[in-house]
C-alpha positions in Angstrom: 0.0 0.0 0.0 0.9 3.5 -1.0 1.6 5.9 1.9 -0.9 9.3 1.2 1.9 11.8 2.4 4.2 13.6 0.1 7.1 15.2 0.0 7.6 18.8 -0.5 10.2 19.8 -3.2 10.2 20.3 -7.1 10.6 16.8 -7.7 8.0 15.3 -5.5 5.9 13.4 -8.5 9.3 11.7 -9.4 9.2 7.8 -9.1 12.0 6.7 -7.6 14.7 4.2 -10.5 15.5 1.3 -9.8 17.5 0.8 -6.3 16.9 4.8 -5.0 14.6 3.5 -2.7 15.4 2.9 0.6 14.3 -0.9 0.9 13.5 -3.1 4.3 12.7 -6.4 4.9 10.8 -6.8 8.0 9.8 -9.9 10.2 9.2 -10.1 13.3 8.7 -12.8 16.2 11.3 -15.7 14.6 11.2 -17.6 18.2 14.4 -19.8 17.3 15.6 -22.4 19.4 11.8 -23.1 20.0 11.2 -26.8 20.6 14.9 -27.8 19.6 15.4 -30.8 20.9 12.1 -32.4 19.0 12.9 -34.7 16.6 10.1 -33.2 14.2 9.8 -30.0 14.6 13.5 -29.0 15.8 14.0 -27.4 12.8 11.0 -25.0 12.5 12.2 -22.1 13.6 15.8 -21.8 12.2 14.5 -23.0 8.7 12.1 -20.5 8.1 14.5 -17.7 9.7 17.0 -19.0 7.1 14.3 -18.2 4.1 13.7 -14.6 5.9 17.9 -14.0 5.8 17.5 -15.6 1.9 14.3 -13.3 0.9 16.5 -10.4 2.3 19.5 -10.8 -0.4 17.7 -12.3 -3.1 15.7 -8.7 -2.5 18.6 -6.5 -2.3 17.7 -4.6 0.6 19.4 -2.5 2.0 18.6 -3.4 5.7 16.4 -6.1 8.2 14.5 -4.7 10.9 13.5 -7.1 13.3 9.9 -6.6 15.9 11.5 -8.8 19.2 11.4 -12.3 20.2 14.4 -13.3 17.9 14.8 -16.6 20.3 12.1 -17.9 21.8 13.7 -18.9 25.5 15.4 -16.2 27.9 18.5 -18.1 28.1 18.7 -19.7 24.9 21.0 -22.7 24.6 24.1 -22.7 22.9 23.3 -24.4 20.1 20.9 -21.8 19.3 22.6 -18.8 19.4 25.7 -20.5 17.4 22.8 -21.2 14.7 21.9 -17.8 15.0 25.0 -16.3 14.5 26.1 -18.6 11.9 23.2 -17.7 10.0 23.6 -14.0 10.6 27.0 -14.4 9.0 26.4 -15.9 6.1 24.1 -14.1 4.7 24.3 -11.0 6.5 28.3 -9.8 5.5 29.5 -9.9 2.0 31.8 -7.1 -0.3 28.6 -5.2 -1.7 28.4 -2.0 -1.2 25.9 -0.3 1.4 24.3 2.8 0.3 22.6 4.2 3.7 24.4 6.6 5.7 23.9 6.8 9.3 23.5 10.2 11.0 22.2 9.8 14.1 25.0 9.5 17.7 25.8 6.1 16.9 26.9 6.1 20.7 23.5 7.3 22.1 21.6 4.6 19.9 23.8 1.5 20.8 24.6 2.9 24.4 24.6 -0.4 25.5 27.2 -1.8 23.5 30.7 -1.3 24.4 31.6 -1.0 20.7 28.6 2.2 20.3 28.9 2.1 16.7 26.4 0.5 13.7 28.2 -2.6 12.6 28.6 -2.0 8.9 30.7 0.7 9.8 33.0 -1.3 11.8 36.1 -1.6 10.2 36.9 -5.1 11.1 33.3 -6.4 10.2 32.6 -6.8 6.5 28.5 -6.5 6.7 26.4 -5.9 3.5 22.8 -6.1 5.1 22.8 -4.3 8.8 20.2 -6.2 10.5 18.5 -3.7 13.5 16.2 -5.3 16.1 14.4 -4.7 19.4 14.2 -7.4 22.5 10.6 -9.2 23.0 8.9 -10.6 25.9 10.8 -13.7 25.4 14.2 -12.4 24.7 14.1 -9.9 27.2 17.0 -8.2 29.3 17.1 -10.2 32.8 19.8 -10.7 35.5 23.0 -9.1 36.4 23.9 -6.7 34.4 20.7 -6.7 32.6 21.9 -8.8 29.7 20.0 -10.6 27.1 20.5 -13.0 24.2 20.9 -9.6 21.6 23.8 -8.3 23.1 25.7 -11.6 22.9 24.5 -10.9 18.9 25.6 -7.9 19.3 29.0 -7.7 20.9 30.2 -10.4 18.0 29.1 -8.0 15.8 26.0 -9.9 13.7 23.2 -7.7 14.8 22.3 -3.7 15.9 20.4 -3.9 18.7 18.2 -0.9 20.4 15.1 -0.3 21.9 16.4 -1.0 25.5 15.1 0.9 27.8 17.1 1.3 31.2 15.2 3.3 33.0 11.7 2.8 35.3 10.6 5.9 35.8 11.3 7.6 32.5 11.7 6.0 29.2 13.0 8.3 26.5 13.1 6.6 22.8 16.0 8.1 20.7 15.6 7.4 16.8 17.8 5.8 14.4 18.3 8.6 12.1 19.8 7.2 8.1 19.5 8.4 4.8 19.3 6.9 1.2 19.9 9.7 -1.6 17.0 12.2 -0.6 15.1 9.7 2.0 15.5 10.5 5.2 14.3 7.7 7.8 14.0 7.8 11.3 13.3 4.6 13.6 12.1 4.2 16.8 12.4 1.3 18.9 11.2 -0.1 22.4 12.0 -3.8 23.4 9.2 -5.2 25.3 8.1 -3.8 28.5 5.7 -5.3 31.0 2.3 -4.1 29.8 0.8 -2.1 33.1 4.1 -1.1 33.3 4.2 0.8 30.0 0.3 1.3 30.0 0.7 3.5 33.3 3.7 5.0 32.0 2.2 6.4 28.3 -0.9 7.6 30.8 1.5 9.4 32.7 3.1 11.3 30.0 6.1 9.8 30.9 7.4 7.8 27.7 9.0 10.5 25.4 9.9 10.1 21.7 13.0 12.4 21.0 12.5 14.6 17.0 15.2 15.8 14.6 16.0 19.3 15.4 15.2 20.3 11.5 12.9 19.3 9.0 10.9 17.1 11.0 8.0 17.3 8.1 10.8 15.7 5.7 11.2 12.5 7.9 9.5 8.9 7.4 9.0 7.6 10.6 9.0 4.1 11.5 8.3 2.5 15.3 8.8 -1.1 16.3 7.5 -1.7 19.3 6.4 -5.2 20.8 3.8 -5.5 23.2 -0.1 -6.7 23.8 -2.1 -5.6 20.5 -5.5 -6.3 21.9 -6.7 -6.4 24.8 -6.3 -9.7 27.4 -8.6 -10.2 30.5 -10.5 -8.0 31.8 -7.4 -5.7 32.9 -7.3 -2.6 30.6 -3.7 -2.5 31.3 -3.1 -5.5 29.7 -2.2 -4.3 26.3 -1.1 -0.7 24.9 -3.9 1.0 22.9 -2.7 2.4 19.3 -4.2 5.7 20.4 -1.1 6.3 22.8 1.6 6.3 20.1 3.1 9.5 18.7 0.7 11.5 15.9 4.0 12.1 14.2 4.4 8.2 13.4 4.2 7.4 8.9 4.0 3.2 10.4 3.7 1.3 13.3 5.7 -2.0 13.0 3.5 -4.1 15.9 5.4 -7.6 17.1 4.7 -10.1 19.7 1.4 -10.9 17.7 1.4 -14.0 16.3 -1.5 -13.6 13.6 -0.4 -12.2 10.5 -2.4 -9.1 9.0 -0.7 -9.0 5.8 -2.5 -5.4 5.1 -1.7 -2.7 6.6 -4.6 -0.7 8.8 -4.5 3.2 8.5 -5.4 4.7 12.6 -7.0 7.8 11.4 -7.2 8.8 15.0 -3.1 9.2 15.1 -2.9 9.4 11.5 -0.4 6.5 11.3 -0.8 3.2 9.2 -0.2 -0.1 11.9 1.5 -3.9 10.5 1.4 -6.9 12.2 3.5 -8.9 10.6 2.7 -12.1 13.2 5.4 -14.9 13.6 7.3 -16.9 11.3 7.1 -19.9 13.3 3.9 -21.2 15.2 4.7 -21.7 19.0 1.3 -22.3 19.7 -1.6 -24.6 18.5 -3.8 -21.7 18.2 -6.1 -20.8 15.6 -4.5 -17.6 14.7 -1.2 -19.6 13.7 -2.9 -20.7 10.9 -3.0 -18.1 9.4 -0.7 -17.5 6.5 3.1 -16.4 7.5 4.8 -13.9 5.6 7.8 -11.5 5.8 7.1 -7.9 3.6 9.4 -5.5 1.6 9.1 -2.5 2.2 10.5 0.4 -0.1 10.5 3.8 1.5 10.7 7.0 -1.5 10.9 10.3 0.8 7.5 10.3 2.4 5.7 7.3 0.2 6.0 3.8 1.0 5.3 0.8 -1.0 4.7 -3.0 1.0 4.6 -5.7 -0.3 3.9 -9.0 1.4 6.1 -12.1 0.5 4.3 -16.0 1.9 7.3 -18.1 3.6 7.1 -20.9 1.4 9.2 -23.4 4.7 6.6 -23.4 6.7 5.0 -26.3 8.5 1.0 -26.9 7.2 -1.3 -26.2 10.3 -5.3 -26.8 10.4 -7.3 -25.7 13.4 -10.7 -27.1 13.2 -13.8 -26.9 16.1 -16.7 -29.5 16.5 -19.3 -29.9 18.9 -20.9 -33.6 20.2 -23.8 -32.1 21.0 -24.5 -31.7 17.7 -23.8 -35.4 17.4 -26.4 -38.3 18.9 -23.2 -39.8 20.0 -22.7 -40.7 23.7 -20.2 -43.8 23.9 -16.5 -43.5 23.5 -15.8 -46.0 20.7 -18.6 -43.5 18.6 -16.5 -40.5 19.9 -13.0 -41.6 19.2 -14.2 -42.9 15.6 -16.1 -39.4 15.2 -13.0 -37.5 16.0 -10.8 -40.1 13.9 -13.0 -38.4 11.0 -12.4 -35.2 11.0 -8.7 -35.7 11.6 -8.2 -37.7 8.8 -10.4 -35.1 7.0 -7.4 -32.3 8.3 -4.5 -34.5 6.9 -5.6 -35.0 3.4 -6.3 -31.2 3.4 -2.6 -30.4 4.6 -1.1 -32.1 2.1 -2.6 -29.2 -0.4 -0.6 -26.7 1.8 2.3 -28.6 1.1 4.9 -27.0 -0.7 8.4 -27.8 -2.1 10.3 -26.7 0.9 7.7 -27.3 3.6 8.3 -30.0 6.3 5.8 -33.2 5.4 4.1 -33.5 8.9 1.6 -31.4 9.3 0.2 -29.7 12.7 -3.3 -30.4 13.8 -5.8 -29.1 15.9 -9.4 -30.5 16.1 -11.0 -28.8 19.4 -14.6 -30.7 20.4 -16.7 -29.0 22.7 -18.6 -32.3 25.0 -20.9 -32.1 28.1 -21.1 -34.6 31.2 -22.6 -37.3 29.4 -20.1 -38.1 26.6 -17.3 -40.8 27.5 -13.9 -39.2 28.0 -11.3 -39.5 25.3 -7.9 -40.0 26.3 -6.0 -37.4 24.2 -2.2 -38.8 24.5 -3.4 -42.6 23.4 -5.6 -40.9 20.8 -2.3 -39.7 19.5 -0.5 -42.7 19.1 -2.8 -43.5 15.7 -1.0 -40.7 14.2 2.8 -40.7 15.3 3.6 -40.9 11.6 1.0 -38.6 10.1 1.2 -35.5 11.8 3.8 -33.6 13.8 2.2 -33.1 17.4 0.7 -36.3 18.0 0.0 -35.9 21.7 -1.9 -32.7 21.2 -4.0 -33.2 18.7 -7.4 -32.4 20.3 -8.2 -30.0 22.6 -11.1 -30.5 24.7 -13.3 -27.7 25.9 -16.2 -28.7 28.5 -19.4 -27.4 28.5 -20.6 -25.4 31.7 -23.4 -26.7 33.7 -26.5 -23.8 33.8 -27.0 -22.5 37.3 -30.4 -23.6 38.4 -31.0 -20.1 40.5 -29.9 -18.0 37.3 -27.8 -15.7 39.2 -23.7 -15.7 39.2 -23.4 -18.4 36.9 -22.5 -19.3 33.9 -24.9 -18.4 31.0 -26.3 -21.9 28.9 -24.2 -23.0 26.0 -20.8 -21.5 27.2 -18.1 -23.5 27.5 -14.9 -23.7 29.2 -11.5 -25.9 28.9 -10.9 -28.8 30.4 -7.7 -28.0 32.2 -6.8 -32.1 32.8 -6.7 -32.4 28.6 -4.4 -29.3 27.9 -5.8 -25.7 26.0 -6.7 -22.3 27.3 -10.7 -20.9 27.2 -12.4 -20.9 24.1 -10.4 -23.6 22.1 -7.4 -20.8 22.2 -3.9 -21.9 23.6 -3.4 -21.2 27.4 -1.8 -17.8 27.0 -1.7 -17.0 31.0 1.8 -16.7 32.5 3.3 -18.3 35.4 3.0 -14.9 37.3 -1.1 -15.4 36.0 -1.3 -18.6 38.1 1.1 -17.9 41.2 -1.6 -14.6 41.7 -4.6 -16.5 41.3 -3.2 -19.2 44.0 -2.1 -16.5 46.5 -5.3 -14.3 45.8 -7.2 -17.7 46.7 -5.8 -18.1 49.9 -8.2 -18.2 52.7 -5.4 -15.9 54.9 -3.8 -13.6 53.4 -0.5 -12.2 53.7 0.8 -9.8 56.1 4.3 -9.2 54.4 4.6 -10.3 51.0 2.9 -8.5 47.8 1.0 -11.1 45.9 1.8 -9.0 42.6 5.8 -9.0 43.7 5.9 -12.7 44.1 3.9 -13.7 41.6 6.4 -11.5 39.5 9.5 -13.0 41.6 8.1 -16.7 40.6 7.9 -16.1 36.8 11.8 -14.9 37.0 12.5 -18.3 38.9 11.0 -20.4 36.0 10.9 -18.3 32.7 14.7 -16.8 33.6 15.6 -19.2 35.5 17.0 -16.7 38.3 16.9 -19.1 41.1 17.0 -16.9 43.6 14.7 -14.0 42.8 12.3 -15.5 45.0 14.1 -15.5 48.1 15.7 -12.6 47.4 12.4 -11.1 46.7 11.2 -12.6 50.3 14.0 -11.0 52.0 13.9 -7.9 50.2 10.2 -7.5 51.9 11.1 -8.5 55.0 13.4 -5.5 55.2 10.9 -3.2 53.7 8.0 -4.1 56.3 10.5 -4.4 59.3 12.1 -0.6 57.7 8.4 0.6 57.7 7.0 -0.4 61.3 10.3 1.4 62.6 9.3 4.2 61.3 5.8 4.5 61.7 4.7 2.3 64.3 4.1 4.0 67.9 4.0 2.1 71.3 0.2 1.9 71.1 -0.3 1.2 67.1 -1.9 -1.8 66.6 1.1 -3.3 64.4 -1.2 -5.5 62.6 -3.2 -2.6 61.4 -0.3 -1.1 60.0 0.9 -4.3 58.4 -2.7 -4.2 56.5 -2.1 -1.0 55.4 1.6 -1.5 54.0 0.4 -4.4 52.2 -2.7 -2.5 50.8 0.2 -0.4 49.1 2.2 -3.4 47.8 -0.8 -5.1 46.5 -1.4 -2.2 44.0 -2.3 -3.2 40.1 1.7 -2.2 39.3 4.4 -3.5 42.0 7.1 -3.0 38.9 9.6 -0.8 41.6 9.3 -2.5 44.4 10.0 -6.3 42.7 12.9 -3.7 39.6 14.3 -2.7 43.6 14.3 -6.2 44.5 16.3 -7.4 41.0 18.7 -4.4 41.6 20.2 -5.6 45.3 20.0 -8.9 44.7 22.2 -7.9 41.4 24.3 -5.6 43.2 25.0 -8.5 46.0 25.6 -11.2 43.8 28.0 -8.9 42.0 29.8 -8.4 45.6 29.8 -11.7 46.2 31.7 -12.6 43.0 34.1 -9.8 43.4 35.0 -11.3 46.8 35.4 -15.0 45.3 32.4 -16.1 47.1 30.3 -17.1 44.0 31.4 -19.8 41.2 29.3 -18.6 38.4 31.1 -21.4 36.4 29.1 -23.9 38.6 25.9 -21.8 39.5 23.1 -22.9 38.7 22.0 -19.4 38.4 24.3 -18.5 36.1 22.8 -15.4 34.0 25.5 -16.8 31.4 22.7 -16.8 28.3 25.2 -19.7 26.8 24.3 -22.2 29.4 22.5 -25.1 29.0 19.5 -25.3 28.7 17.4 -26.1 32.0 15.9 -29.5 32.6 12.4 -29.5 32.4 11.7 -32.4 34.8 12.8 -30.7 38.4 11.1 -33.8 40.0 14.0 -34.5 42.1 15.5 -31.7 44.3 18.8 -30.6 44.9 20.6 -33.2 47.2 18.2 -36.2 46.3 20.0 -39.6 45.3 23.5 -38.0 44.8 22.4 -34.3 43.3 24.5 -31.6 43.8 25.5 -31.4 47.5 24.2 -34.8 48.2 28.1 -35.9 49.1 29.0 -33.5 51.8 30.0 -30.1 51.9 28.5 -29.6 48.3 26.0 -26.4 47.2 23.2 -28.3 48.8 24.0 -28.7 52.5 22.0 -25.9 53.9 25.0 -24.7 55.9 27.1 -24.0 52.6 26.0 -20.8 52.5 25.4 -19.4 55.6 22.4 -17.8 54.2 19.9 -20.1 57.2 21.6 -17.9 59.8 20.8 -14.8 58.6 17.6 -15.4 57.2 16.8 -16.8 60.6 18.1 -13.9 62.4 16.0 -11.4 60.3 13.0 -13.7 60.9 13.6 -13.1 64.7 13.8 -9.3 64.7 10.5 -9.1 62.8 8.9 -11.8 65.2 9.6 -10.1 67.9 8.7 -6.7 66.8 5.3 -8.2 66.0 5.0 -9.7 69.8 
C-alpha cells in the first residue's frame, strides 16, 4: 500500500529508479531455538528464519529490521545462538556495497554496547545487510547486568540492537536517524516492556519520543514496538492502545502478535498506518497460527512507501478445526474416538494441499470438540498414538473444551451453552492456547488463599516466581522474600508507635504493595539482589562457572523435569560439603536472624 503523504520539493511526482529507494525487509517474532530438541519440529524455527535472511539478499535490501522475540527462550542454549550467528553471517556480511548513511549518535543509539557504533561501519566487520532489532517478551534483558540474548549478537558484531530501555521511571526513545539519496528515515524502537508497566507509563506522560531538530515534516518515521495488540482479561492495562503512540508516526511496526495481517490498517485517530507482521514460526496450536506467514518488503521514497507482502514458502501446514458432540447423537467412547478419527483424517488429506516444495511433510493439527457430562472421555495422549507418523504433534491433537453446567438459581453463573477448557486435557478458554503466565497462576493461587498475607505482595511474588522459572534466576524468589522483610520491618520502625496496633499497620503497607503495578518495588528487589551477587563474585564467594543461576545466556539449557531436588539420590550437594548442604552458605543464619527481629517486633 501506497503511503498518502508527500514530500515537499520540485521533484516530489518523481518515481524513484530502480535501487533509489530505501528498501527493508521486515519480520518479526522468529522464536528460534523453539522446541529444539524435537525430533520433528527442531528445525521449525531456524528454517524458516534461514528463508527470511534468503528473501532479504535475493531482494537486495538495504537493511532487516527485526519486531522482538528473535529466540524464543530467555536463556537460549548454545546451540541456538551459534545457529543464530552462523546464519547472521552468512548471509548478512559480504563485499557489496551499502548505500545508507547513518547520522544519528551512533553512541546514544547502541549505548549499551561497548563498541557504540552500527556494525557496517566497523572496520573489522565486513556487513552488506545491517540487520536492526528490538528485544521481545521472550528475549528480554534479565539478571546481572541486565543482559540478554541480543547483546551476545551484538557484541560479535552480527546484529544492531536498540530499543532497551534502562530506566523505570522515564523511558525516552531516541531514533535511528539514516538516509538513502533524498530519504530521510527515522526509527524508533522499544523492546518489550511489562504491559501495566508501560500502560501507566504512556498515561503518565512519561514515555518521550525524542524529534530531529530540522525538517521534521521531511522524515519517514517508522516504530517497532512489541507488546499486547488487543486487549487480554478484563485488565485494561493488559495491552497498549494504538491511540497512545506519537501523531508524528508514517508506520507502526507491531510484534509479539502471532497472527499475520498482511494489510496494513490506516489509525485515522493518530494518523499512522499499523503492520502486524505475526510470527514466522507457530509456537502455539492456536487458531491464529494458521493463518498465512509472511515477511514484507518495504520500499521507503521520501515520504511514500510501497509493502509488499512475501508468503514463507518453509513453513509447516497447520489446520485448526472446532466441532461440537452435541450436535452429534453420539454418547459412547468408541462412537466419539471414531467421530474424532474423522475429522482428523479429513485435516490431513487437506494439509497435504498446503504442502509446498520446501515445507516440512508432517503437518500440525488441531481438532478442538466441545462435549458435556454425558459423553465418554477420550484420552488425548493414546488418541495420538494412531498418528505418530501422520502429523507432527501427536499428543496434542485435540483440545477438549467442556461445557458449563447452567445455574439452576440463574444468578452468578455461567450463562447456557458457554463453554470452558478442560484443564486435565491441555488448551486455554475458548479452544485458544493457554496464553496466561506463570506470574497469571502464582496470583490466582495467592489471591485464593483463605489468609492472606501480612508481608509479602501477591503482585511482587507472583512477579518473583515467573523470574525463577521463565529466567531461570533461582534466587529471585528468596531474594524477593527478604527484600520484603526488610521493607516491612524498615516501615513499622518508622511509623509504628508504642500503642499502634502493628497488625493494622501491616494491613495497610500491604494494601500499598498489592497495588495493580508492583514494577519498583520487585525492579528494587532485582537491583540488590544484582548488586549483592556482583559483591559476592568480586569477593570470590560465588562460582558462576558452577551456579546454577548463572545469568550466562550460553548455558545449558534447564531441565524440564525438576522432580528431584537438589541433594536427592547424589544431586549436587548430596556428598557433603556440596552447594546443597543448607550450611554451605550461611544464608539459614541470617535469614533466621531477620526472621527473629520481625517476630519479635510483632510480639
Amino acid at each position: 500500500m501506497m503511503g498518502e503523504d508527500s514530500m515537499a520539493g520540485e521533484d516530489q511526482d518523481r518515481e524513484p529508479e530502480e535501487g533509489e529507494s530505501l528498501t527493508i525487509l521486515i519480520a518479526t517474532d522468529n522464536h528460534l531455538g523453539y522446541m529444539e530438541k524435537d525430533v520433528v519440529r527442531g528445525e521449525d524455527s531456524f528454517r524458516s528464519f534461514e528463508e527470511v535472511l534468503q528473501t532479504a539478499r535475493r531482494e537486495k535490501v538495504d537493511m532487516i529490521l527485526l519486531g522482538g522475540d528473535l529466540f524464543h527462550d530467555n536463556k537460549p542454549s548454545r546451540t541456538t545462538v551459534h545457529r543464530a550467528t552462523t546464519l547472521l553471517r552468512k548471509y548478512c556480511f559480504g563485499d557489496n556495497p551499502i548505500h545508507i548513511e547513518f547520522l544519528s549518535n551512533q553512541a546514544s543509539n547502541f549505548h549499551t554496547s561497548q563498541f557504540g557504533n552500527v556494525n557496517y561501519e566497523d572496520p573489522n566487520l565486513n556487513v552488506d545487510i545491517p540487520v536492526f532489532s528490538i528485544h521481545g517478551n521472550h528475549d528480554d534483558p534479565s539478571g546481572p547486568g541486565g543482559l540478554c540474548a541480543l547483546d551476545l549478537l551484538s557484541a560479535s558484531g552480527v546484529i544492531n540492537y536498540f530499543g532497551k530501555a534502562t530506566s523505570i521511571d522515564e523511558i525516552t526513545v531516541e531514533p535511528l536517524l539514516m538516509r538513502k539519496g533524498p530519504t530521510y528515515l527515522a526509527i524508533y524502537g522499544l523492546g518489550s516492556v511489562r504491559e501495566e508497566r508501560l500502560h501507566r507509563m504512556f498515561k503518565q506522560q512519561h514515555v518521550h519520543f525524542l524529534r530531529p531538530d530540522q525538517g521534521q515534516e521531511d522524515w519517514f518515521n517508522i516504530f517497532v514496538i512489541h507488546q499486547n495488540h488487543v486487549k487480554r482479561g478484563t485488565q485494561e492495562t493488559s495491552y497498549i492502545p494504538e491511540d497512545f503512540l506519537p501523531h508524528f508516526m508514517d508506520l507502526i511496526i507491531w510484534g509479539h502478535e502471532h497472527d499475520c495481517i498482511p494489510e496494513v490498517k490506516h489509525n485515522e485517530s493518530i494518523g499512522a498506518f499499523v503492520l502486524q507482521p505475526g510470527s514466522s514460526v507457530a509456537t502455539s496450536l492456536s487458531e491464529g497460527e494458521t493463518l498465512p506467514k509472511h515477511c514484507f518488503k518495504m520500499q521507503i521514497w521520501k515520504k511514500k512507501f510501497l509493502l509488499t507482502k512475501i508468503p514463507l514458502t518453509t513453513i509447516r501446514p497447520f489446520l485448526f478445526k472446532s466441532v461440537s458432540l452435541m450436535d452429534e447423537d453420539i454418547t459412547e467412547e468408541r462412537e466419539i474416538y471414531t467421530f474424532l478419527q474423522y475429522h482428523v483424517d479429513d485435516m490431513i488429506e487437506k494439509a497435504v494441499g498446503l504442502q509446498t516444495d520446501n515445507s516440512p511433510e508432517l503437518p500440525l493439527i488441531r481438532l478442538r470438540y466441545e462435549y458435556g457430562a454425558e459423553h465418554a472421555p477420550i484420552n488425548g495422549v493414546k488418541f495420538g498414538h494412531d498418528y505418530a507418523t501422520r502429523v507432527a504433534n501427536p499428543k496434542d491433537i485435540l483440545l477438549a473444551v467442556k461445557k458449563k453446567e447452567r445455574n439452576a438459581t440463574g444468578g452468578g453463573g455461567a450463562s447456557a451453552g458457554a463453554f470452558e477448557s478442560d484443564t486435565t486435557r491441555g488448551g486455554g478458554e475458548d479452544g485458544e492456547e493457554d496464553t496466561k503466565t506463570m506470574a497469571d497462576y502464582t496470583l490466582e493461587i495467592l489471591k485464593e488463599m483463605n489468609k492472606p498475607m501480612m508481608v509479602l505482595g501477591e503482585k511482587g511474588l507472583s512477579i518473583a516466581c515467573e523470574d525463577m522459572v521463565h529466567k531461570l534466576e533461582n534466587e529471585s524468589i528468596q531474594e524477593y522474600i527478604n527484600f520484603a522483610m526488610e521493607q516491612c520491618e524498615s516501615h513499622l520502625r518508622a511509623n509504628t508507635k508504642l500503642d499502634d496496633n502493628l497488625v493494622e499497620r501491616m494491613a495497610a503497607r500491604k494494601a500499598v504493595m498489592s497495588r495493580e503495578d508492583a514494577t519498583e518495588e520487585i525492579n528494587a528487589a532485582r537491583q540488590r539482589w544484582e548488586q549483592r551477587r556482583k559483591e559476592k563474585t568480586e569477593r570470590g564467594e560465588v562460582d558462576d562457572s558452577n551456579d546454577d543461576s548463572d545469568p550466562d545466556l550460553l548455558d545449558t539449557e534447564p531441565v524440564k523435569k525438576p522432580a528431584r531436588g537438589r541433594g536427592s539420590r547424589g544431586g549436587r550437594g548430596s556428598r557433603g560439603g556440596g552447594r546443597g548442604s543448607r550450611g554451605g552458605r550461611g544464608s539459614r543464619g541470617a535469614r533466621g536472624s531477620k526472621k527473629g527481629t520481625l517476630d519479635a517486633m510483632l510480639k
